[in-house]
C-alpha positions, 0 to 999 in steps of 0.5 A: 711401632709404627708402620707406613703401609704401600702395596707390596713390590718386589723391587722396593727398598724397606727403610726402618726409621729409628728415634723418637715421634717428632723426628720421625715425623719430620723424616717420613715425608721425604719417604712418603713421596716416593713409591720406591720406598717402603717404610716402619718406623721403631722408637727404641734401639730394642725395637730396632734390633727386633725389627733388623733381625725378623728374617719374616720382615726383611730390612733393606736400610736403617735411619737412626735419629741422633738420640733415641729413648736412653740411647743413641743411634751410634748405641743402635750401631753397636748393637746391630753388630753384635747381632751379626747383622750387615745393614747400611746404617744411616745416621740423621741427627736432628742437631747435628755436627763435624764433630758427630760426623766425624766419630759417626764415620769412625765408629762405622756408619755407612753415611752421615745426613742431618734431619732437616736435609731436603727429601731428595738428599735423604732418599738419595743418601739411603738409596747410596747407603743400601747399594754399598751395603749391598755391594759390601755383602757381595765382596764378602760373601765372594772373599768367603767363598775363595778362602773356603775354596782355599782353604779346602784340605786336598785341593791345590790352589793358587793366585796368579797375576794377569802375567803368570806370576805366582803370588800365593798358594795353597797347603794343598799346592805346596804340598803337591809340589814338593818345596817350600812357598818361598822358592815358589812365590814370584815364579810364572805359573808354567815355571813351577816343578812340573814333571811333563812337558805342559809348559806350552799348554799352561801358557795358553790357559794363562792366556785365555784366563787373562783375556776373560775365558776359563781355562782347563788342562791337566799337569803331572806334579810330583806329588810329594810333601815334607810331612810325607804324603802327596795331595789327597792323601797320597803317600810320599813313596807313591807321590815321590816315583818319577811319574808322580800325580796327574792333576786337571786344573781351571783357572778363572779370571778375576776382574777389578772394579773397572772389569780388567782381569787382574787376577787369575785363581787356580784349583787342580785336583788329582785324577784318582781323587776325582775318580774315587769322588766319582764311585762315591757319587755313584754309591750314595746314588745306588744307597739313596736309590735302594733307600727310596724304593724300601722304605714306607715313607713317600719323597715328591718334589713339585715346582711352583705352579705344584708339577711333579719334578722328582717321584719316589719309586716307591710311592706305590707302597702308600698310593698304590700308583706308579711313578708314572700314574703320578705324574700323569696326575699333573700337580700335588693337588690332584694327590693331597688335596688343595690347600694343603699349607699356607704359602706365605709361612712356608715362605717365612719359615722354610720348612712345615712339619706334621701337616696331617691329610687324607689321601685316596689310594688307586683302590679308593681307600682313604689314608691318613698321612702326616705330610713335611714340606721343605723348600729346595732348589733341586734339578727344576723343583722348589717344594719337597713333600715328605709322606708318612701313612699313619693311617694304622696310627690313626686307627689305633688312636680312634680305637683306643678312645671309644675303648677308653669310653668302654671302659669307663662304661664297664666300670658301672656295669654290675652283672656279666651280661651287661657287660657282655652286652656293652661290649658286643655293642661298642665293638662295631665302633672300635673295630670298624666293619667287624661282627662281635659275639661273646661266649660265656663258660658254663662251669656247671655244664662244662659248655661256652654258651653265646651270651651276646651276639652283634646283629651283624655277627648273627646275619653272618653265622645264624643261630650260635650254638653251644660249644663243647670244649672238645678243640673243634673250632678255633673258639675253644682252642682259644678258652683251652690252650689259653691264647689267641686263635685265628681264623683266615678266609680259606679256614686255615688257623693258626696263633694270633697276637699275644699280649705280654704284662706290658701290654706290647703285641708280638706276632706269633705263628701266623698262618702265612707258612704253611707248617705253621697252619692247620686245616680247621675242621667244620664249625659253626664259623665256616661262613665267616671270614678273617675272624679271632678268638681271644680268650677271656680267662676263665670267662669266655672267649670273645669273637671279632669277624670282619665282615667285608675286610681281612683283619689285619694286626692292627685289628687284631691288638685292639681285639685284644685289648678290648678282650683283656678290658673285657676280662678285667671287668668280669673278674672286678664283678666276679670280684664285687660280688664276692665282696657283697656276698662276704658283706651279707654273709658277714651281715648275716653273721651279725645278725645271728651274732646279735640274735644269739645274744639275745637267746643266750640271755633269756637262756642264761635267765632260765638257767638262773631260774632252773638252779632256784627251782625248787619242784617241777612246776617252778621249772616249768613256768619259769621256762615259759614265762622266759620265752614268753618275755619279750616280742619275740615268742607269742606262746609257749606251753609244757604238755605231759603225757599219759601213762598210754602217750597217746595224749598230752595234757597241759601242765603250764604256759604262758603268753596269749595263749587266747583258748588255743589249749582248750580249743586244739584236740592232743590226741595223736589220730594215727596221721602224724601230719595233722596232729598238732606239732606237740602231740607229733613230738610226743609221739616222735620224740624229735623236734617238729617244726613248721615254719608256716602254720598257713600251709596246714590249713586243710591239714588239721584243726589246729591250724585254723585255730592257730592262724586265728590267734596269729600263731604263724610259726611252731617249734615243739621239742621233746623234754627227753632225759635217759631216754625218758619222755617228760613232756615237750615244750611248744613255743609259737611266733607271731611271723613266718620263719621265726626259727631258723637253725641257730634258735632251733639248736638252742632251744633243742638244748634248752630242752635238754637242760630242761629234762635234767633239771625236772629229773635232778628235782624228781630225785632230790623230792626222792630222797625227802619222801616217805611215801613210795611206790612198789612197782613189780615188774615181769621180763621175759627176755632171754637176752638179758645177761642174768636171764641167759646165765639162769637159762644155761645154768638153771639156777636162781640168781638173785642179786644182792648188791652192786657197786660202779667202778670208776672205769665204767665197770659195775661189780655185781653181787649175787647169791646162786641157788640151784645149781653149781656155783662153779658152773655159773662162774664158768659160764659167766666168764663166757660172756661177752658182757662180763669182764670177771666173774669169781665165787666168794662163798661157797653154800650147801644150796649153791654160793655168793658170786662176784660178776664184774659187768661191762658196763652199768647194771639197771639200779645205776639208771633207777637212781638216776631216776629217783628209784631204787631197786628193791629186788633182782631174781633171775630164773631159767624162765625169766626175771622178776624185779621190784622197784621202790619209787618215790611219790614225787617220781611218775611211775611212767618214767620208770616205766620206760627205764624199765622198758628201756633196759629190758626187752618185753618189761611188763608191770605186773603189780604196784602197791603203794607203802611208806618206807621206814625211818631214815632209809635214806638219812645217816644210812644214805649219808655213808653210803654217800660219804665212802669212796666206790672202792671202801663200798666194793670192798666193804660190799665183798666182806660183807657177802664173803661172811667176813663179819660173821659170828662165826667167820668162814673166811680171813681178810687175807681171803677176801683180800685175794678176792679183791686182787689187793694186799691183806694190809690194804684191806684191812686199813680199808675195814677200819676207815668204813668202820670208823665212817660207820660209826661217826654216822651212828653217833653224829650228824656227820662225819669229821672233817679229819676223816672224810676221803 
């Protein structure tokens, strides 16, 4: 598009030239030499139609050449009027002719002028062009209005010759007249159906209308219709009474082209309507007068050189000025600032929306304003400005970006002081003029101690001080009641803001009413002014003052949201933590998972190990050679104690063991805490660790002797079976901490598998040895239970055998001497540690009794042990026993059997024999081989004289003493008898009779 560029004047006529380049150049200088014109130029109908319709770039009159890119100018008019646009159009054909003229005409061009006419025609022709489109548009727009005006429901209307006469009416006339337009029409006006007498009146407003003057005067009608209601929706009742409707008309000459008065309009309108117009003007006046004053947005209204005309009552409420202050002000400038907008675009578009400025009230705070401009033609002004304060909008935007900015930043914040610091730090820039201060709950002390405290808050409060949670301050009724507490300038306090899940703020319990407040006791916050506390949850409470100001809601929310963020990041800490806690326990775990794997392995092994051993030193060197596999244990070591225990004597080991065992004293010295560990266990018989060899030193010998061989830590257990000390075994690491909880429980079991396995061992060499030991043994311990049953009765109670029931029971059997029989048995069935007690046999000397004992007899712990109680007499001064114990068992370990079982046990001969032939063989294998109640009933037949030659009792008697049928006794008697003899005649009983 091209365009002729001039200066700009009010008064010149904007030509637009549409067609192709050539024609337009043939045409432009007819423009060109007049200044009056001012010309663009278009090629296309499309950009002709743009240009017509832009309201920015008005167009006066449109030139189109005869044929334009694939159209024609005719084409162009068609266009332009589907548009709706009313330009003078002009058409210039470069090859014209009368035909093209004559249908340029009838399709409705305003003029018709070929290309190569001369300028002055061409101007000429436009300027005519653009004054009768121009007097086109006034005729229309006046014809526009009159049929509005006419066609205005409840309003009369009417059209008058210059004489008077009626030529047209209204629906309005019509119906306050009461007949039917065609008796009305062609009647003078003053002859109509009046019900006064005003015809003398009508006549001269008639003629002063008709001499050029506007003409006003009332008339009563009759204000009845045919559809049953008068003008204005009066009814036909009240229109239809005889005194009808009053109506005040003008009538307005209308001139024709000449300027002679050739029509005369009529409008009336009743009085009452006019009065009921007249309320509601006066009502919407008082409603957009109480709407002014209330509401928070500000209405001014300036003329062109920026002069108040039109101030809102209320601008108070933003400026803190009164409408008078603001007039005085002189111009809109003086109140928003200088160029505010750009003129010419409110030109353009008539109305600029959400202009955004500052604005200083009366007191010199600033506020942020969101400004609508308008034009108007209102009583003097042209400009309407509409007001809003966003300064609170704009306060929460600010806060809510650098609270964005916080908590992007809490979210790479690791610990809860670090947090409490950055949130103390930022709060300065969030709430703007306001002290922060952090307070942390102490769940140990029950106390909110100040974590982090703004140097602003300090200078206002000094030192913060430890709170109770005893409600003496707004800050701990905040952490305990759970919500937010504030606190004004005279010390009232009250509820503050309440976040709901969705985020909103709703205002409750302010301290404006009086019932509503409380007199906060002394604190520590005294000094402050307006300030909150909001809670942290569980956390803390958070503490914002404001320092100059009062805090208002909008610094409250955003207290609040920063509070809520501020409890969002210790809860994702508290959260984190817990998840690296649970992520090292669960590491921990593992490792300990693993580690026990790996223990459990080398202790499967020498489990494995323990089941081939075959003696006591396989036992041991295999658990030592175990332990000793791998990396993980340096030395390990099984020492045995002296028949004193007071030393311990290596009996095998393995690993570097580098001299330790021949440079280290095993001697306990009295002070347990500078033996070596194994000599303490010994001593102890209980575990003895020492995670750190380097922290005894200068406690013992054996500490410098196990730092120079890189012996760092030591775990010795006791090798404990029954109660019997074996050894213990001494294992040694390379580093500090090598046995932690779960290697020292498993090897305090392995301990244990250990002595069991020794033991087991000891007992099976027993059973093959020939050679034992008799050790004979002195008790005097009136406790013991055959001792207090010779000391009350006097009697000599030795005992002849035992069996162990499988309730846990054993069944003693025991000849008496010296004293009544009957007298033992009673007395026996008065102790505690007999559950039965009966007399088998009766003697001249005394008898056999059967004593049933609440628990094991001392021979159950002697075989356990390898040994075998040879003798059991009990006297009134005391008990003597004789104990047959293998080669292969320690005497020691009887010993402590012995002393185990019996108080002041003392070893009083030991003579060493070989037992007879097959002791233990075909005779052990019988025992072996008969189930506890054959041995108890072939124990009490034997000591009841039942296999005597000359027998004193029957089965049935023994039977009764067995609490048993004699039937059973006696299938009893043939089953032992017949493992009996099996054992005598063959290597093994038969299959077919082994119970």
């Amino acid at each position: 598009m091209d365009t002729i560029r001039a200066s700009q004047s009010a008064d010149r006529r904007r030509v637009l030239l549409a067609g192709p380049e050539e024609w337009r150049e043939r045409l432009r200088p007819a423009f060109a030499a007049d200044e009056e014109f001012a010309v663009r130029t278009v090629s296309t109908v499309e950009e002709a139609v743009s240009s017509a319709t832009d309201r920015r770039a008005a167009v006066d009159c449109v030139v189109s050449a005869g044929r334009l890119d694939g159209a024609t100018g005719l084409d162009l008019l068609d266009a332009l009027g589907s548009h709706s646009t009313d330009l003078p159009v002009v058409l210039a054909p470069a090859d014209g002719s009368e035909s093209l003229a004559s249908d340029a005409i009838a399709a409705g061009v305003t003029d018709y002028v070929p290309a190569d006419a001369d300028g002055e025609t061409v101007r000429r022709r436009c300027r005519e062009a653009i004054e009768r489109g121009a007097d086109r548009r006034r005729r229309r727009e006046r014809a526009d209005q009159f049929e509005s005006f006419f066609a205005t429901p409840g309003q009369f209307g009417a059209v008058l010759d210059a004489d008077g006469t009626v030529v047209r009416l209204n629906r309005g006339a019509l119906d306050a007249l009461g007949r039917d337009e065609e008796t009305l029409l062609g009647k003078r006006f003053w002859g109509l159906p009046w019900t006064d007498d005003s015809s003398r009146d009508l006549q001269r407003a008639v003629h002063r209308a008709r001499s050029g003057e506007y003409a006003e005067f009332e008339a009563g009608l009759p204000g009845s219709s045919r559809d049953g209601e008068g003008v204005g929706g009066a009814s036909g009742e009240r229109a239809g009474g005889n005194d009808g409707a009053r109506f005040e008309f003008t009538i307005r000459p209308v001139a024709d082209e000449s300027g002679d008065v050739d029509r005369l309009v009529v409008a009336g309108r009743e009085v009452a309507e006019r009065v009921r117009l007249e309320e509601e003007l006066r009502e919407s006046e008082e409603l957009h007068r109480v709407t002014l004053n209330n509401m928070t947005d500000t209405v001014l209204v300036t003329d062109d050189d920026g002069e108040f005309t039109y101030v809102c009552p209320n601008v108070h409420f933003i400026f803190g000025y009164s409408a008078e202050e603001i007039h005085d002000l002189g111009t809109i400038d003086e109140l928003l600032g200088e160029d505010l907008f750009d003129p010419d675009r409110l030109d353009a578009e008539g109305v600029l929306t959400n202009i955004e400025c500052t604005a200083t009230d009366e007191e010199g705070r600033e506020h942020t304003l969101l400004v609508n401009v308008r034009q108007v033609s209102i009583q003097g002004g042209t400009t309407l400005y509409s007001c809003r304060d966003i300064t609170k909008r704009k306060q929460r935007e600010r806060a809510l970006t650098q609270l964005h900015r916080t908590s992007r930043g809490l979210l790479y914040a690791e610990t809860k002081s670090e947090i409490a610091d950055r949130v103390v730090s930022d709060a300065a820039s969030i709430l703007p003029a306001a002290a922060a201060a952090l307070y942390r709950f102490d769940r140990d002390e029950n106390v909110l101690y100040p974590t982090a405290v703004s140097e602003k808050f300090a200078d206002l409060v000094g030192t913060l001080p430890e709170l109770r949670l005893d409600r003496d301050s707004p800050v701990t009724r905040a952490f305990v009641e759970d919500e937010t507490r504030t606190c004004d300038r005279e010390g009232r306090t009250g509820r503050g803001n309440r976040l709901d899940t969705a985020g909103r703020t709703d205002r409750i319990d302010r301290t404006d009413s009086a019932t509503r407040t409380d007199r906060a006791p002394r604190s520590p916050f005294s000094t402050l002014g307006d300030y909150v506390a909001v809670p942290l949850g569980d956390h803390g409470v958070f503490v914002a003052a404001a320092a100059d100001e009062t805090f208002d809601e909008v610094a409250e929310e955003v207290a609040e949201l920063l509070a809520a963020t501020t409890e969002a990041a210790f809860d994702r800490v508290e959260r984190d933590g817990e998840l690296r806690e649970r992520d090292r326990r669960l590491q921990r775990q593992n490792e300990r998972l693993s580690q026990l794997n790996r223990v459990n392995e080398f202790i499967r092994e020498i489990d494995q190990a323990l089941v081939g051993a075959e003696s006591r030193e396989q036992i041991e060197a295999a658990v030592c050679e175990r332990l000793t596999a791998d990396d993980r244990f340096r030395f390990a070591w099984i020492g045995g104690t002296t028949a004193l225990d007071r030393t311990l004597r290596p009996r095998t080991w393995a690993g570097a063991e580098q001299g330790y065992l021949d440079g280290v004293p095993f001697e306990f010295d009295g002070d347990p805490e500078t033996v070596e560990p194994s000599v303490r266990t010994a001593e102890r018989r209980e575990a003895t660790l020492v995670s750190n060899v380097a922290e005894h030193l200068r406690t013992g010998r054996w500490g410098k002797e196990a730092v120079s061989r890189d012996f760092q830590s030591v775990l010795s257990i006791p090798l404990v079976y029954d109660d019997v000390l074996f050894g213990t075994l001494t294992v040694y690491a390379d580093h500090p901490d090598a046995f932690d909880e779960m290697v020292r429980s498993v090897l305090r079991e392995l301990g244990d598998t250990v002595a069991s396995a020794i033991n087991a061992v000891q007992r099976k060499e027993a059973l093959q040895s020939d050679t034992v030991v008799e050790l004979e043994y002195r008790v005097a311990d009136p406790s013991a239970l055959l001792a207090r049953l010779a000391s009350e009765t006097g009697a000599t109670i030795a005992v002849e055998g035992d069996v162990t029931g499988d309730d846990g029971t054993t069944l003693v059997f025991a000849t008496v001497a010296g004293a009544p029989l009957d007298g033992v048995v009673a007395a026996a069935d008065e102790s505690v540690g007999v559950a039965d007690a009966e007399s088998i046999r009766e003697t001249d000397e005394g008898g056999l009794v059967g004593l049933r004992l609440r628990g094991e007899f001392v021979t159950a712990a002697l075989a356990d042990h390898g040994a075998l109680l040879r003798h059991f007499e009990a006297t009134p001064e005391g008990i003597s026993l004789t104990v047959d114990v293998p080669d292969s068992v320690t005497t020691r370990s009887i010993d402590e059997v012995v002393s185990n079982t019996y108080d002041a046990a003392e070893p009083v001969a030991q003579r060493e024999r070989t037992r007879a032939l097959d002791t233990r063989g075909r005779t052990g294998r019988l025992v072996d081989d008969l189930t506890e109640r054959q041995l108890e009933v072939a124990q009490m037949a034997y000591h009841a004289g039942f296999f005597d030659s000359k027998r004193d009792v029957t089965g049935r008697e023994v039977a009764e003493m067995l609490d048993i049928s004699h039937t059973a006794f006696y299938d009893h008697v043939r089953r032992i008898e017949r493992k009996l003899f099996s054992s005598l005649f063959e290597n093994r009983p038969r299959p077919s009779e082994v119970e």
